[in-house]
Every structure is written in C-alpha cells, then in structure tokens.
N, C-alpha and C positions, 0 to 999 in steps of 0.2 A: 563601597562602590567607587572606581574610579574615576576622575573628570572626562568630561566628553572634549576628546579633543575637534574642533569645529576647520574645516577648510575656508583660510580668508579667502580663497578664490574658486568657484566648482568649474569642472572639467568642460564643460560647455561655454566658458567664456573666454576660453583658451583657445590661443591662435596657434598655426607652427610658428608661425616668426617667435613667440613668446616661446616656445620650445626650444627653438633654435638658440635665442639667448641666452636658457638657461645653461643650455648645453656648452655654450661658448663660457660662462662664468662659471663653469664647472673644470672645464679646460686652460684656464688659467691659471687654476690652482695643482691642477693634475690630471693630465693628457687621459691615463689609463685611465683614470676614473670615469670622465667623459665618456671615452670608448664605451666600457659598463653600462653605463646613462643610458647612452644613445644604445646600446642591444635591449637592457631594459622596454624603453619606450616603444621599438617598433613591434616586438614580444608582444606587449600588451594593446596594442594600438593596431596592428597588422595592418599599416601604412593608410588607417582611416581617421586619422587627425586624433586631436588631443580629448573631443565630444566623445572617444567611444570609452576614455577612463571611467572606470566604478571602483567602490570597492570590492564588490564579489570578484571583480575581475582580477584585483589585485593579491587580494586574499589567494584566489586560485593557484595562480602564481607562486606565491611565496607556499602555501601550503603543499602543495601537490605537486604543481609542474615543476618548482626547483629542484625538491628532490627526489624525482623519480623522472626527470624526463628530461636531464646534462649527464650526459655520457663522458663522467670525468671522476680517478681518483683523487683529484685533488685535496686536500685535508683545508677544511676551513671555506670550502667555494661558495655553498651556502650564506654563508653571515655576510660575505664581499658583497655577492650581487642583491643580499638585500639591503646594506651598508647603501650601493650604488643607487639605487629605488629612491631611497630614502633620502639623500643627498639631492637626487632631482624633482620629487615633487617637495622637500623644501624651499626651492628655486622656483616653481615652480607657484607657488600659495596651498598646495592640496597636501594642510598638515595634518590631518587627519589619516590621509595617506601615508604619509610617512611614520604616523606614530601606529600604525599594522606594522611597520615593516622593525620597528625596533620595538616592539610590542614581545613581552618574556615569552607570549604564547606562541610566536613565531618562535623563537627560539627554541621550547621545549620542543615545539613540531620536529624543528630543526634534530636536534638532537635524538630525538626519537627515534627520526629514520637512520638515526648514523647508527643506532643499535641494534633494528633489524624493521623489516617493512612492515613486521607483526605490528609491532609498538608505537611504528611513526605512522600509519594509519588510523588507530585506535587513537594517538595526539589529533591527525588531522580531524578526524570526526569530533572530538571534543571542543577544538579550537570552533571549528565551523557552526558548532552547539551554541556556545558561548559568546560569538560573535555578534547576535541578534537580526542579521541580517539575511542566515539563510531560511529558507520560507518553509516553515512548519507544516510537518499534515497537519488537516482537520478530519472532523471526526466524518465527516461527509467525504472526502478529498485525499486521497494521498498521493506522493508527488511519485512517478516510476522511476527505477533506475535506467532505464531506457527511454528517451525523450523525442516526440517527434517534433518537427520544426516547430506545430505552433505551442504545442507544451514549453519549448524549453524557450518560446518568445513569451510564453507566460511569466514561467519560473522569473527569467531577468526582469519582466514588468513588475512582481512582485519582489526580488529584491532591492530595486530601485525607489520602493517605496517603501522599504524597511530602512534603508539608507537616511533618504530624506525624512522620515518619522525620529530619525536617531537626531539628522542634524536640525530637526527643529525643535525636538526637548520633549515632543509626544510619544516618543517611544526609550523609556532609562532602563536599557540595557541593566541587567542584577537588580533592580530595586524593584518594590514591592508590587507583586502582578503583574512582571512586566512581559510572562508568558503569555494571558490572556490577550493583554495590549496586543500581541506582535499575531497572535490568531486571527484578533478583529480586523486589526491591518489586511493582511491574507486575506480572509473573505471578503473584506469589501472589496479588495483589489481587482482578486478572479471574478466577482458582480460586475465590475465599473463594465464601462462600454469598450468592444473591442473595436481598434482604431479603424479595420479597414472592411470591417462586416457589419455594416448597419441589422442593427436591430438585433445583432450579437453581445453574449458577454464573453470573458475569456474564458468562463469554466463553460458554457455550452460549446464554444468551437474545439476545446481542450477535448470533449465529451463527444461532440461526431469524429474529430481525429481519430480517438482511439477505436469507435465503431468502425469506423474506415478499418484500418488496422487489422482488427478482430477478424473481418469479415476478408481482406486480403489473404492473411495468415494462413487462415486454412485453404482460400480458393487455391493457392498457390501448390497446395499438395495433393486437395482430395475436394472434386468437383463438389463432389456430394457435399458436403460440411460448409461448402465456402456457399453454395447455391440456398440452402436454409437458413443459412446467418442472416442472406443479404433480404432473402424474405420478410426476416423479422426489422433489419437493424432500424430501421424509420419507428417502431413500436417503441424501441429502445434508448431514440433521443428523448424522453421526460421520462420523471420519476413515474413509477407504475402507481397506482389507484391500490391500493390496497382490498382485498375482498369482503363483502358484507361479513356481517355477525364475524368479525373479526375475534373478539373476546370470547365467543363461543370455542374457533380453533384453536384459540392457541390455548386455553383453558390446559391442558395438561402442562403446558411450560410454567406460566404462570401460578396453576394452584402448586406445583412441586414446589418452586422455589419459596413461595410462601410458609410452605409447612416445615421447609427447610430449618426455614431461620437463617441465624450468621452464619453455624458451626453445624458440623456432623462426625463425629470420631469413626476411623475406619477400624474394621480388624487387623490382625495381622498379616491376613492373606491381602489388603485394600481394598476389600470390599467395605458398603454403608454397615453401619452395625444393624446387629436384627430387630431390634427394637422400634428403629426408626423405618424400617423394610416391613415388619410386620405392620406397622400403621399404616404405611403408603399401600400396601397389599388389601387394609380393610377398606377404606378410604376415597381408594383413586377416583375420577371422576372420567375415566374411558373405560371403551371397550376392551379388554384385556382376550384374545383368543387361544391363548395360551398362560390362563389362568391357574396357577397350579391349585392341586386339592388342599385342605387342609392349609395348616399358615407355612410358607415360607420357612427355612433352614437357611438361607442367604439369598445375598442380591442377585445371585446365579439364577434361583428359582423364579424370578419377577421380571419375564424379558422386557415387558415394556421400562420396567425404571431402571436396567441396566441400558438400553441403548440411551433412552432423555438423560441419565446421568452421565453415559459416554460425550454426548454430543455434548449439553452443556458445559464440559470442562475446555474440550474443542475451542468452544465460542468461546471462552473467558469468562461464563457466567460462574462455572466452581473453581476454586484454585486449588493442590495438594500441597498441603504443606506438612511435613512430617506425619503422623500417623490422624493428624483433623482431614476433613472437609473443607474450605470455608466459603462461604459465597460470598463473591468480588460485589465491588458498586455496580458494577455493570448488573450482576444480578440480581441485583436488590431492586433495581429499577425496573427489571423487565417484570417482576414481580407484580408491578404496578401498572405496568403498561403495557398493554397486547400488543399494538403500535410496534412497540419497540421491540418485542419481543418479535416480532412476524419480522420486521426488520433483518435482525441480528441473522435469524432463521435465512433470510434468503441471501443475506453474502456468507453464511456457514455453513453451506448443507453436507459438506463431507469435506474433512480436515486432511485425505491425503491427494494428491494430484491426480493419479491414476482416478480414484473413488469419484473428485469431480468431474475429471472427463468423461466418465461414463455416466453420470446423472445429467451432467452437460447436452451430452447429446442423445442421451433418452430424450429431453427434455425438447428439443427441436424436432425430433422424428416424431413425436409425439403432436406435437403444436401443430406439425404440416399435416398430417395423419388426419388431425378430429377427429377421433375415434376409436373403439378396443382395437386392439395390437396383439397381436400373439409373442409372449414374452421367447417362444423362440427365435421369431422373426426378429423382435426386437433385439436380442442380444447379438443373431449373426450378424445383422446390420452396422452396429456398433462393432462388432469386432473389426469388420471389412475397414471402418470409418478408420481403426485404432490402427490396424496393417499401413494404409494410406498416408496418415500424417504422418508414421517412423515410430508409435509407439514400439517399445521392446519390454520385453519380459525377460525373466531366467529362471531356465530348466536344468536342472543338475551342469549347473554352471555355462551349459549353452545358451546363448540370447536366441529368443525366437519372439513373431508377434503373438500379442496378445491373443487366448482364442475364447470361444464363447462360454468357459465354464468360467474363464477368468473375469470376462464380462458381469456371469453372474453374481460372482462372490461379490465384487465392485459395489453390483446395482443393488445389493440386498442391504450394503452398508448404510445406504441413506433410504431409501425404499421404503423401508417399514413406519419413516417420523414422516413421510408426507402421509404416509395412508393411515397413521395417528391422528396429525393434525385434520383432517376432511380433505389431503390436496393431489387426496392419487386414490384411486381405484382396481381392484382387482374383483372380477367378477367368471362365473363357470366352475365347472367341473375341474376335475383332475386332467380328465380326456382334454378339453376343451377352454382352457383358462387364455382369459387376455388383461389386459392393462390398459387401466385409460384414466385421462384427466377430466374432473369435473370443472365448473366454471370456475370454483376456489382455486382450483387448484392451477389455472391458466394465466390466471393475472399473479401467483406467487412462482410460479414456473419463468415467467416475462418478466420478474423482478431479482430473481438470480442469474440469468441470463443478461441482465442487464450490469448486475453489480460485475461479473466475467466481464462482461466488452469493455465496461466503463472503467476499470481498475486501471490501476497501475501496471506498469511492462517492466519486467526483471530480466525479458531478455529481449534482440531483436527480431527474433522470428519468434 
C-alpha cells in the first residue's frame, strides 16, 4: 500500500492573493507554464476562489475532462496540463493534489484514452475504483447515472468525506477492509443532517427528489400515469411495513432455496436435473394448478418451479455457471430470511423493462381501483398508458406501440409469483374473470413501487 500523501495546506484556507503568488512564482521560472497554471485553476475553480478545490474535482479533471473534453491533436497535451496542475498546487501546499496528478494512474488513464475511448474509459472507472474517494453503492442506495441537484449535492458531501477520512488516517485506501470503512463512511454521511432542511437527512431529500422526478416523468407525457404516481408518492417517502405472516408468503422462495442447497446440475438442454424436479414436484409447499399427472419428465413439466427458478436467477439468488446451478450468498440468505427474501421480490419483480412497466402500472391502476379489474380493461388501459409515454414495439421490422395482447404477455411474466406468493388475485369464471389485490398484496405492490421512484436515474427523462 502506498504512503498517504497529506496536503500541508487544505483548499479552504487559501486566499487568491495566495494563488496569485503562486502563479507569479510559477512565472518566473516559465511564463507558459504559468499561462497552464492559471487555465488549470480557473477550469477547476470556475472563478469561485481557491475553497471550491477537492480532489473529486481534480481527479475529474485529470481523468475525464482532459481527455475527452480539449479539442486538440496535440501529441503529449495531456501529461503538460497535468505537469501544469501539479506544478501549481505544489505552490500552492495541496500535495496531495499534486501527487493525483503525477500519480501512474493518471497516466495509465492517460494512456488509455490515447488507444481508444473503449480502454481509457474502462482506466477511468478503475482509476475512480481505486481512488477511495468516489462514494460506493450500498446495498440500500445506489448512486444514478443521472443526478438531480440534490443528489449530486450529496454525491460531493459524500466525497468530501471520503477525502477527509483519507486525510485523517481513518479511511487506508488498499489496506485491509478498507471497503467496508469507505460503506460506513457513505452511510453515515447520507444519515448526517442536511444542511438546509431541518429535520432532513441527505438520503431522505435524495429520496423525495427522485419521487418528485418519478412523478414529473410521466406527468410530462401521459396525464394518466403522472396523476396515480402523484396519488401515491407521499406513501412512498418511508420504507413500506412489510405484510403480516410474512414467512407464510414467501415460504415458496424460501423452502426452494433451502432444498436447493449450494449446487444443482443442469441437463443438457439447462434445465434442474429430474431428480432434484421430481422431489420439488413431491414436496412443494404451494398450490400447484397446473400440477402435472404422474412425476415430471423435466423442469418444463412443473410451471410453478420453472417461473421461481426463472426469477430467482433474475435476482441474483441462482447463478449459471457452466452445466451447475449454484446458489449465490444472496440466496443463501434469503433462505433464512423472509424479510429478505420479500425484499429482493419487490425491487425484482420482472428482469426486463418492458415486463416492469407493465406490472408497474398494473400495479397503480390497481392501487387507485381497490378493487377486481377486468384483465381486459386492465390490459387496454396499460396499453393506452405504453402508446402515451413513447413505448414502441416491432412488428416485422415496423415499430408500432405497444398493443394489448403485448400487454398480456408482459403481465403474465410476473403475474403468476405474486398470485404464488398471496399478493394478487384472480377470481370468476372464464366469461367473467378479474384481478385484484388483497391487503398482502398492497403494502408489497407500495414496496416495488417505491424501490421504481426511489432508484437510481440512467437517464434524464
């Protein structure tokens, strides 16, 4: 592990006069250098004194904005202006600073991108990895690629205290658990008090932001969708109550991975082997309505452990690895824990985008409804909603929207593990069939709905 280099002076105690003279003893040894200096400094300072210096800022810079964002062939420009950096927060007291900028990892970045943006992207994320200071998901929290104001006034609160955890010896970067350290850091951070919303943390304003958000999003395309959002969102500021006899619902998740074990070998075709399908087939502890006669021929025959084994892999609970099964820690844990297991369930309920928009907003029409829904209605409804926001389809190579058979398919994907677990309903005839949500199934409906608004943003709209 390398030595921590420490700034004898931090950027808050820095005047411009103190900039200015550095600038001037940079300039008497060589003018263009200076020049550099001083493009450098306003670059990262954006003419707000020398207090707005960090390192994320600096890293930024050097990793990202040099090169990808100077519009210049020059051969070698990179190493100069970070030569220049480096040269002035020497001058300056912030060596720490300066030791990023002649730091090998800046230069592999460097280098990287001279080979193509593939490879100096893939350095920059490594570098940013390695660095200790950019702020880690947690297993509650993950950070969007899309930030609004007060997220990304988070995000910097929370680098600013991975900074100062480095420069006070509490947080050693490569030594031993110093992943854990830089989690706990993070979470107490987004706990602490936010500065200018009493009785706020930063993950609860981080968390109505993105309900805000959520709730904008759609109003902005499709009244409909944006008007049910905003009905629930105030439901969706705390964590949802989980529903009684919890361990009773999730009992199918939980005895499967039990019986599981680590490992499970698949056939050739990747289905569970029969052996292991025929015990779950004598076994299960649900109701099966498409029970087949006799034992099972494959995992084809036992639809209920073909969809919990679909989904399960989904969530991360099974892994494939060559011709095994194996069950991750994650599910080995869910094993044990309903909790957690109901959990996982409600930020996993359908692994493709399309599949959750349409359980998404079953799941609001539904909520507003209280009460059976005729799965016609509900599907045209949804489809109208899919027309509205821009979803598209393709039809023998035509784009068209969404329509209600497509809906179907969608809603049948996740459908049948709520109405496994107790947290959906289907009741009537053939003539006369509707869908509805029981009390279980409204406070786990409010808890996927919640992990949607409350997630992370990959894009702006």
């Amino acid at each position: 592990m390398a030595p921590v280099v420490r700034n004898r002076r931090q950027p808050w105690e820095l005047t411009e006069d103190d900039v200015t003279a550095a600038l001037a003893r940079i300039g008497d040894r060589d003018e263009d250098l200076a020049r550099e200096a001083g493009h450098v400094y306003n670059t990262l300072t954006w003419n707000e004194g020398p207090g707005r210096l960090r390192r994320a800022g600096v890293q930024d810079w050097l990793w990202y904005q040099v090169p990808t964002k100077y519009m210049t062939d020059e051969v070698g420009y990179m190493g100069r202006l970070a030569e220049a950096a480096a040269t002035l927060f020497d001058e300056l007291g912030l060596d720490a600073y300066a030791a990023v900028c002649r730091d090998e990892r800046t230069a592999a970045v460097h280098a990287a991108f001279e080979r193509s943006d593939t490879d100096g992207f893939k350095a920059l994320r490594k570098a940013r990895d390695a660095s200790g200071i950019a702020p880690p998901d947690l297993d509650d929290f993950a950070w969007g690629q899309t930030m609004g104001m007060e997220e990304f006034s988070a995000h910097a609160t929370v680098e600013n205290a991975l900074e100062a955890a480095v420069d006070a010896g509490d947080l050693a970067v490569g030594g031993r658990g110093w992943r854990i350290r830089q989690q706990e850091i993070t979470a107490a951070t987004l706990d602490g008090d936010h500065p200018d919303q009493p009785g706020q943390s930063w993950r609860t304003v981080v968390v109505t932001e993105r309900i805000g958000e959520w709730v904008r999003t759609a109003s902005r395309r499709c009244e409909r969708v944006g008007r049910r959002r905003a009905d629930i969102a105030n439901r969706l500021l705390h964590p949802v109550t989980p529903p009684e006899d919890l361990a009773d619902h999730m009992e199918p998740v939980t005895w499967l991975l039990e019986r599981f074990g680590n490992e499970q070998t698949l056939t050739q075709s990747g289905y569970l082997n029969r052996a292991f399908v025929v015990q779950v087939h004598e076994q299960h502890p649900w109701d099966d309505p498409f029970r087949p006669r006799g034992r099972p021929r494959s995992e084809i025959d036992v639809t209920v452990l073909r969809h919990l084994r679909e989904w399960l892999e989904s969530a991360g609970a099974l892994r494939k690895r060559a011709k095994v099964l194996r069950r991750t820690e994650r599910g080995a844990a869910m094993a044990d824990d309903p909790q957690l297991a109901w959990e996982v369930f409600t930020r996993n309920v359908a692994a493709q985008a399309w599949d959750r928009f349409v359980i998404e907003d079953a799941a609001l029409i539904l909520l507003e409804r209280r009460g059976p829904v005729a799965p016609n209605d509900l599907f045209g409804e949804i489809a109208g909603d899919a027309a509205e926001l821009g979803w598209q389809t393709s039809d023998g190579g035509l784009q068209r929207s969404p329509s209600e058979q497509d809906v179907l398919f969608a809603f049948h994907e996740s459908w049948p593990l709520l109405e496994l677990f107790g947290f959906a309903a289907e009741q009537g005839d053939w003539r006369n069939r509707a869908v509805s949500i029981p009390p279980a199934g409204e406070a786990t409906l409010l808890a996927m709905l919640r992990s949607v608004a409350t997630g992370p943003r990959s894009r702006p709209w």
